[in-house]
Structures are given as C-alpha cells and as structure tokens.
N, C-alpha and C positions, 0 to 999 in steps of 0.2 A: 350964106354964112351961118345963118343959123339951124342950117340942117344940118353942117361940118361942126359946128360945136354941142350941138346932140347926143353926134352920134360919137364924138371925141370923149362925151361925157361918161356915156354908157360905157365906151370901153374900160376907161378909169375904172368905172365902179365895179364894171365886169373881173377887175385884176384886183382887184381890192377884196372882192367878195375871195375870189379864189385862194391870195394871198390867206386870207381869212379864214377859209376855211381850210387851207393846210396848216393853218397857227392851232385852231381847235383839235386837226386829227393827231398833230404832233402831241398836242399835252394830255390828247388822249391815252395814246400810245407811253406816254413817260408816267399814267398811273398807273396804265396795267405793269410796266416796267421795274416799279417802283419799289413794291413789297416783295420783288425775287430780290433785285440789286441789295435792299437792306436787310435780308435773309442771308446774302451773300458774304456781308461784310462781318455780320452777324457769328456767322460759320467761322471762317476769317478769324476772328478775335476771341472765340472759344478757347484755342490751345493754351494762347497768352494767358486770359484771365484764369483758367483754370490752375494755371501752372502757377501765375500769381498770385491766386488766395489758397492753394494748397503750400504753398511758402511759406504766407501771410501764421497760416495756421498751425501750420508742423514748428512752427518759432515762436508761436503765441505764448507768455507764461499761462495765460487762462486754461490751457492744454497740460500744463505741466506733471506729471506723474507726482501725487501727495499720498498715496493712500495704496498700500498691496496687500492686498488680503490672501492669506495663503490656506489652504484648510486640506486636510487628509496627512500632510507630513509628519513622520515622524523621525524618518534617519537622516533626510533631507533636511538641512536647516534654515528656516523662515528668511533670514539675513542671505545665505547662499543663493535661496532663488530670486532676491530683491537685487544683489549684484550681477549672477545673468540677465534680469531685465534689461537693469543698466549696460549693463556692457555689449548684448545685443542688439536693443533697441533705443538703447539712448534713454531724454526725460520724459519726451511724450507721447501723452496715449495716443496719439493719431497716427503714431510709427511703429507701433506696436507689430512686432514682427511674430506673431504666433509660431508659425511652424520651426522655425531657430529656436524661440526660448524650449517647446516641447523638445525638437532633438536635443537640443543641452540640457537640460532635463532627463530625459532619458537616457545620456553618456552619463550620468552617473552612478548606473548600476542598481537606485535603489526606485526609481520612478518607473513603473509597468504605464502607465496612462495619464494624458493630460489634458485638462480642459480650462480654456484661456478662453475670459470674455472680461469688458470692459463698461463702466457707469462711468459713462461721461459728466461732467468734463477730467477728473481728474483721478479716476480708483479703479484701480486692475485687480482682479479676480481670479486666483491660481487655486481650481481644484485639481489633488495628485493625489495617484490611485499608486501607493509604492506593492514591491512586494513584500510577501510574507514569509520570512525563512523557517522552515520547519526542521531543519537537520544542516548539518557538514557535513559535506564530503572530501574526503583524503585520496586525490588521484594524482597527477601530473602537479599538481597544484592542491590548495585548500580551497573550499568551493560553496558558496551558500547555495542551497535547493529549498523551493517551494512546497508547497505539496502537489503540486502536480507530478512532481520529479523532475520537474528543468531546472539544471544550473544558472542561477542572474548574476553573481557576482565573485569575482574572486577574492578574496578576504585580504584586507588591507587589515596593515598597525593597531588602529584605532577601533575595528569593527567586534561585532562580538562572536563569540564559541556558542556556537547554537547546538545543544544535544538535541538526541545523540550526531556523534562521529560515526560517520559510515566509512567503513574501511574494505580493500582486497577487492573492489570491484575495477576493474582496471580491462574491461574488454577490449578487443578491437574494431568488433563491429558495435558503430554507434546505437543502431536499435536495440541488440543483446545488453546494453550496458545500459541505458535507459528503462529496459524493463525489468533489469535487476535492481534496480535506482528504486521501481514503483515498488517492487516486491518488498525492501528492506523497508520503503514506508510505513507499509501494509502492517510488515511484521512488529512497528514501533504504535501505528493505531490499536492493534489487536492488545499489546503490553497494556498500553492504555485504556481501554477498554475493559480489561482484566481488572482496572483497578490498580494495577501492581506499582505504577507513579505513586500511588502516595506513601506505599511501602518503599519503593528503592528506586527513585530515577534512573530510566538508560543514561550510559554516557557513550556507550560502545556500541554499533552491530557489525558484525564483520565477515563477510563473507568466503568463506572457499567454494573452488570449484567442484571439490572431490566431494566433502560435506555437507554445505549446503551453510546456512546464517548460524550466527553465536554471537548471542551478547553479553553485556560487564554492566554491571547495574554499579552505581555510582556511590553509595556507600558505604555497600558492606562487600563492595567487590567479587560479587556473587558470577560467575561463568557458567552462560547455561548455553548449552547443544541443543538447536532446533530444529535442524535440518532445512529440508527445503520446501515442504509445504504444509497442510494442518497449522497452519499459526494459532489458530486460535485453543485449538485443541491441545495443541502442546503446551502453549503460556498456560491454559488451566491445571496441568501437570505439575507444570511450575510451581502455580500456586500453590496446589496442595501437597507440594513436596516439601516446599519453606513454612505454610499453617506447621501440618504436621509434625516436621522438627524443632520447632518453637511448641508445641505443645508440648511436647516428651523431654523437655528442656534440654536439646541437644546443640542448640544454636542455629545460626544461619549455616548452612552448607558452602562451603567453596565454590566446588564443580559439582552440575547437574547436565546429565545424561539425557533431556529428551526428545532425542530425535530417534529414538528407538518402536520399532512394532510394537502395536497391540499396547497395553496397559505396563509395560516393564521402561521402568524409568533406575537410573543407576546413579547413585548419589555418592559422592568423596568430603567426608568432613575435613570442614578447615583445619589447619594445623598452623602450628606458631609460624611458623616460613609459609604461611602460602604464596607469595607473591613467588619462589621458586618454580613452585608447583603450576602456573597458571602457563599456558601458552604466549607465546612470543607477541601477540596481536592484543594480547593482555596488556602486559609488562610496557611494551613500549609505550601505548597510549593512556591504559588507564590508571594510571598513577596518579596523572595531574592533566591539565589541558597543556596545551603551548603557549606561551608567553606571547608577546608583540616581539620579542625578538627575536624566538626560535622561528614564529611565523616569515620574518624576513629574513632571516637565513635561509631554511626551507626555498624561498621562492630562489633566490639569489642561486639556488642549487639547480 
C-alpha cells in the first residue's frame, strides 16, 4: 500500500509540475504577445483620435482668426482679401486653405504672386506681389500692360487710365502683336529717357502698319512721326526740334516729321484749329481719356 501511494503521489506532482509549467510558458507567451496586441489597438484608435482632436481643434476659439496682416497691396484692398479668407477658409487658422485664397487672389487681375503663412495661434500673413501697369492698351478691349508687355487686366469702371494709350496694334498673329506691344514700350522708355515727360507727358503712341509709331504728348497736343525704329535717336530730334522753336519764340509745333533719313526732320506750326489738322488717331483719343462710362459702353460693344 505504501508503495501504491508513492507512486500515486509522484504522478499527482508529475501533472502538477507539467500543468505548471504550461501555466508559466503560456504567460510567457502572452508577454511576448502583449506589446504587438497594444500596438494593435493602438494603430486601431489612431484614425479616431486624430480625427477627434483635429475636430477638437479646427472649432477651438483658441485657433480663431484675429489678426491678417496683409502687406505689398495696393489695388487689392486690405478688407477684400480678409473677406476671401473668410469666405474660403472660414475663422480658423488651422483651415487655412492656402492654394484657394492665392487662386482668388489671383482671379482678381491685380495679384501677379502670393505668399500665405501663418503665427499661431491666431494671425495670417498675406504677402502680395500685384502688378505694375505701365501703359493702356486699346485693342478688342481696353487692357492694362506691364512692362514686360503682358496684358493682366481688362479695365473695369473704377480702374485707372494709365498713359500713355497704345493704339492700332491689332495683329493677328499673337507673337507679332506682343512684340509690337514691347517695341511701343521701348519707344515710351526712350520718351522718357529724353527727358521729354517733364516737358510734355505721352498720352498717345499709335501705331500703323505702313508708318510705323506716332505719338500725342498730353499737353500741348504736340504729334510726332517716329517711324519704326532709332527711337532713341529720333525722340532727340524731337527734342531739339521743340528747344529750338521755343527759342526763336515760335511756340510748340503741332506736327513733327521724324521719321524721316538722315538729319531732315519737317515741322507744321500749330494753327488756331489744330485739332482739324491732326490725324484721326489724334482727335479721337487725345482730346480727353474715356470716362467709366464711355469705358463700359466700349466693352458692352
């Protein structure tokens, strides 16, 4: 009996131990388990929280838009681009939709560039790079030009007459039209250049095909023939065609001739009716600018 309750015992302990020691490998096994499982859960509850405190936050007033600093505008008004913020992005900075406010920004014809950044928690940052209109153009349309010679705008009610008016350039081929666009620039830098702005501002350059440019200086209504190239050389003709006449007290000249060879320039003193006397490209435009409403008729045509 006592060598059956031995060996009874042994077994016991024998299943005991084993029992025992698969309780150990098991909770072995559930540490190594352990830090994937709550990595998993982890993962798992990412989308949620994230989705929840970007909620949290895009509604926070602490986020609220107080403060738009706008800087480089000047056609653009300070108030205009604080209602596109709003109306595109709402109150807060954390929704701030950059590339929207820049294209609406830029749909208003007067914003070439834009750089949007933000000082948390509450102040947005609008630098705008507008353009710079150097001249009109009179084509299908009225048309503000750079000095590069690209058209940015077509002239609304409110905008202003930027001299001079470029006129009679009306090509069909785009680059032909564009590089008469630069050339009439050219010939308004050279004016300038001469000096001759603080004697008689352009208001006019106008081009023919046959001739070449002529301008209307603003006023003494002065029409000068320059043909198509020597700009420089001929505006000093110019000049010393109007010294000279005011020296010999004979007045400013009406029409001047120079787009002629060599040194021979041909001068027409004004008379009481000049405005008869001037060409057609004269008379219509350089009389006066066009109003806001001749300009929306115009278009309307």
């Amino acid at each position: 009996m006592g060598r059956k309750s031995q060996r009874k015992n042994r077994r016991q302990t024998s299943v005991f131990k084993r029992v025992q020691g698969g309780g150990y490998v098991l909770l072995l096994s559930f540490q190594r388990v352990l830090p994937g499982l709550l990595l998993f859960v982890t993962m798992a509850a990412l989308p949620w929280l994230g989705h929840a405190s970007w909620k949290y936050l895009t509604h926070s007033p602490f986020f609220e838009i107080r403060h738009v600093v706008v800087r480089g505008n000047h056609h653009v008004p300070t108030k205009n681009v604080r209602q596109i913020i709003a109306d595109v992005s709402g109150e807060n900075v954390l929704k701030l939709d950059k590339d929207r406010i820049a294209s609406a920004l830029i749909a208003t014809g007067w914003v070439k560039r834009v750089d949007i950044s933000r000082d948390l928690p509450r102040t947005v940052y609008i630098d705008v790079q507008e353009f710079v209109p150097v001249a009109t153009i009179v084509t299908d349309g009225i048309h503000l030009i750079e000095a590069s010679g690209d058209v940015f705008r077509t002239i609304e009610p409110k905008d202003p007459i930027v001299r001079p008016m470029i006129t009679g350039i009306t090509h069909v081929d785009p680059e032909i039209q564009y590089q008469l666009i630069r050339r009439a620039l050219i010939l308004a830098e050279s004016y300038k250049q001469a000096g001759m702005n603080r004697f008689d501002p352009l208001t006019i350059i106008h081009h023919d095909p046959a001739r070449g440019f002529a301008l209307v200086t603003e006023q003494h209504r002065v029409v000068a023939y320059i043909g198509h190239e020597e700009f420089a050389k001929r505006i000093q003709k110019l000049r010393f065609v109007i010294d000279d006449a005011l020296r010999r007290g004979k007045g400013v000249p009406g029409t001047i001739h120079a787009d002629l060879g060599d040194q021979r320039v041909v001068v027409k003193p004004r008379i009481s009716n000049s405005a008869t006397q001037k060409p057609k490209f004269a008379t219509d435009l350089g009389e006066k600018s066009p109003g806001p409403n001749q300009l929306a008729h115009k278009r309307k045509l």
